[in-house]
N, C-alpha and C positions, 0 to 999 in steps of 0.2 A: 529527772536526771539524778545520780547519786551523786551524793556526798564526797568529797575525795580521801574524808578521814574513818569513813564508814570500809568495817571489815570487808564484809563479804553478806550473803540475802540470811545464811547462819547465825550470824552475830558472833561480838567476843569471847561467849562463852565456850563456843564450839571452836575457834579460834584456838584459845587456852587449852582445851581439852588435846587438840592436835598438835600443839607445841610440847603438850606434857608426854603425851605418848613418842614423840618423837624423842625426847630428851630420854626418854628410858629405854629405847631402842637401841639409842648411840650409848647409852650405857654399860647394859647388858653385853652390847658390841665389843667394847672396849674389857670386859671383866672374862668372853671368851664363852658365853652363852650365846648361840646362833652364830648366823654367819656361815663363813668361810674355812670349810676343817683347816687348809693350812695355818688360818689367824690363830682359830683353836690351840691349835698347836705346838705355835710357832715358841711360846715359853719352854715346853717338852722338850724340842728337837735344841734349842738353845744348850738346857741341862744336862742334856742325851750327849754332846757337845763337848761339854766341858768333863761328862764322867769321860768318854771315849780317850779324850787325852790324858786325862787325868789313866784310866787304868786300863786301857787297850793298846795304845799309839807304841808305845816300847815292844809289842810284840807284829801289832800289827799295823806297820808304818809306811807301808807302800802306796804309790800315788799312783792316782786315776790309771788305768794302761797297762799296767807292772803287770805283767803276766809271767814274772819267773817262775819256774813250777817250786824250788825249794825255799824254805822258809812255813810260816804261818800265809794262811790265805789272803789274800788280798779282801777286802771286806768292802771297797768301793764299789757300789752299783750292785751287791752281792744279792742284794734283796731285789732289787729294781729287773736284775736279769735273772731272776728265777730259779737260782743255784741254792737255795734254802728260804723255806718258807720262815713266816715270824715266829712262828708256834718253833720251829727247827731251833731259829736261832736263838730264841728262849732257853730253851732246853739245853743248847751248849753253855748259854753262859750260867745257868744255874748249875749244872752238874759237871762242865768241862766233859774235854773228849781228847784223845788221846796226851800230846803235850801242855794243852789248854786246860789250867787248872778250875776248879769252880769257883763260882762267884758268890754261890746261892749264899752263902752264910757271913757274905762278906757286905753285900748292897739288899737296895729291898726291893720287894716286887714293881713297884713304882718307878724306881729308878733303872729296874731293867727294860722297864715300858719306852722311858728316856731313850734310852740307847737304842733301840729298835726303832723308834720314830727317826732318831738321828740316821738311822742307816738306810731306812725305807726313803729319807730326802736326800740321801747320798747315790 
């Protein structure tokens, strides 16, 4: 009959070895290694976020639906329904297109990454 304070037929060493692997799994989890691409993410589309209102939202402030044809475009779902790819919308906001000035020299590569993520979960 075992023991009732006895690990496991492994012992504690292997015990310890499983707790520590575990511990660094939930770590690496947590820092956005592995996992979930939305967790990955989810700091990105945060930032993506906070640029959009910070330097989009004045021009382009339409909500879910708003199909008016004048104005700037509507940018909700823009990516998700397949009206401009990300490499597309890269490119406008680096170099602007018609009334849409550029960005390119204004934010960085990075943070234009932000805003594409932000829009790809919009």
């Amino acid at each position: 009959m075992r023991n009732v304070g006895q690990m496991s037929r492994f012992g504690p060493a292997m015990a310890r070895g499983v707790l520590i692997w575990m511990a660094g799994v939930a770590f690496f989890s947590v820092l956005g290694f592995g996992g979930d691409k939305n967790t990955q993410s989810s700091a990105s589309i945060k930032r993506g976020d906070l640029l959009f209102h910070q330097l989009c939202v004045s021009c382009h402030n339409k909500q879910p639906g708003d199909d008016y044809p004048f104005g700037p475009p509507n940018l909700y779902d823009v990516l998700r329904r397949k009206e401009i790819t990300s490499s597309q919308a890269s490119e406008v906001i680096r170099h602007g297109r018609a009334q849409m000035p550029p960005f390119g020299s204004r934010i960085t590569d990075g943070q234009i990454s932000d805003l594409i993520g932000y829009l790809e979960a919009h």
